[in-house]
C-alpha angles and dihedrals in degrees: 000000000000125000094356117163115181118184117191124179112216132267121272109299124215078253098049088057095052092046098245140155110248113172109160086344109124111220113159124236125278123233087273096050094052087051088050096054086044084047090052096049082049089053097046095051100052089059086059097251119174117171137200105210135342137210124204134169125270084253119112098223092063104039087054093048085051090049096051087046098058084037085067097045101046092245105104093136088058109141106255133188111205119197150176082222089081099031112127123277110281112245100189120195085003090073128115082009122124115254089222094045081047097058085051096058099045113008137258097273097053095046086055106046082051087055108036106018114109102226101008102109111203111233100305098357153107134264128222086252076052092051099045083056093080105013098059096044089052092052091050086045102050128000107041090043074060099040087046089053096066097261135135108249127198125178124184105198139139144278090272109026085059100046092059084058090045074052100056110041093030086059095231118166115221087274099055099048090064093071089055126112132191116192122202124273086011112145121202118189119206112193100197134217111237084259087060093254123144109259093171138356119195122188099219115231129165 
């Protein structure tokens, strides 16, 4: 499967299920989450996938996504870089709070301008533009050198530090990516042209 390149957000986390903000923070999945990572693999296989080497986060809700994943696929021996790079974006003192408990605080508007604007950090935190930093130069460094030299490529990441790479090969200005969701356990395949364009994007679905 030349130049694939197949991006999956974890499974539901503990802190997913009690609406909190997680950040860096390293819940595990939930039972769901870890039927949503199983359900992915399933997916992926069934689609025939077959992948040449993965990168995931040093979160443990990702790397487990990713195991159950290969697990699914026979490949669990597959070689796998894991990295802070794609970690998710760091919330700060917003971390471990309710979401809800959160809006109350400090209003809707606010809460929202902290998750979905591009540049606005929340208190000790990053912003998306943070994020992208390391996110983007680790992509160039790493996985596309891999994608543009005819591999099979699979990432487990989260929500955010795979927005900025939705960013980033779907060609979205600042604007744009906040309109962008991720759910939980949702896998998108590139397959990209020899110059790194984008030749075809498929949201995967059973």
């Amino acid at each position: 499967m030349p130049r694939l390149l197949v991006l999956v957000r974890h499974g539901q986390s503990e802190w997913n299920r009690k609406n909190l903000f997680t950040g860096w923070k390293d819940p595990d999945l939930t039972e769901k989450g870890v039927e949503e990572a199983h359900a992915a693999g399933r997916l992926l296989k069934a689609r025939g996938m077959h992948f040449d080497r993965a990168f995931t986060s040093n979160l443990i809700r990702a790397q487990r996504t990713l195991s159950l994943i290969l697990e699914e696929l026979g490949q669990k021996d597959l070689p796998t870089i894991a990295d802070d790079a794609l970690n998710e974006r760091d919330y700060g003192e917003l971390s471990g709070l309710n979401k809800d408990d959160a809006r109350a605080k400090w209003g809707d508007a606010q809460v929202r301008l902290w998750r979905r604007s591009y540049d606005v950090k929340p208190p000790g935190g990053e912003s998306l533009r943070d994020t992208i930093a390391r996110t983007v130069p680790f992509y160039c460094r790493e996985i596309l050198p891999a994608v543009l030299n005819e591999q099979a490529v699979l990432v487990s990441a989260h929500g955010n530090s795979l927005r900025t790479l939705v960013m980033v090969l779907d060609g979205l200005n600042s604007t744009g990516i906040s309109n962008v969701e991720i759910a939980t356990g949702a896998a998108m395949a590139y397959r990209l042209n020899a110059d790194s364009t984008v030749e075809s994007k498929e949201v995967l679905k059973p």
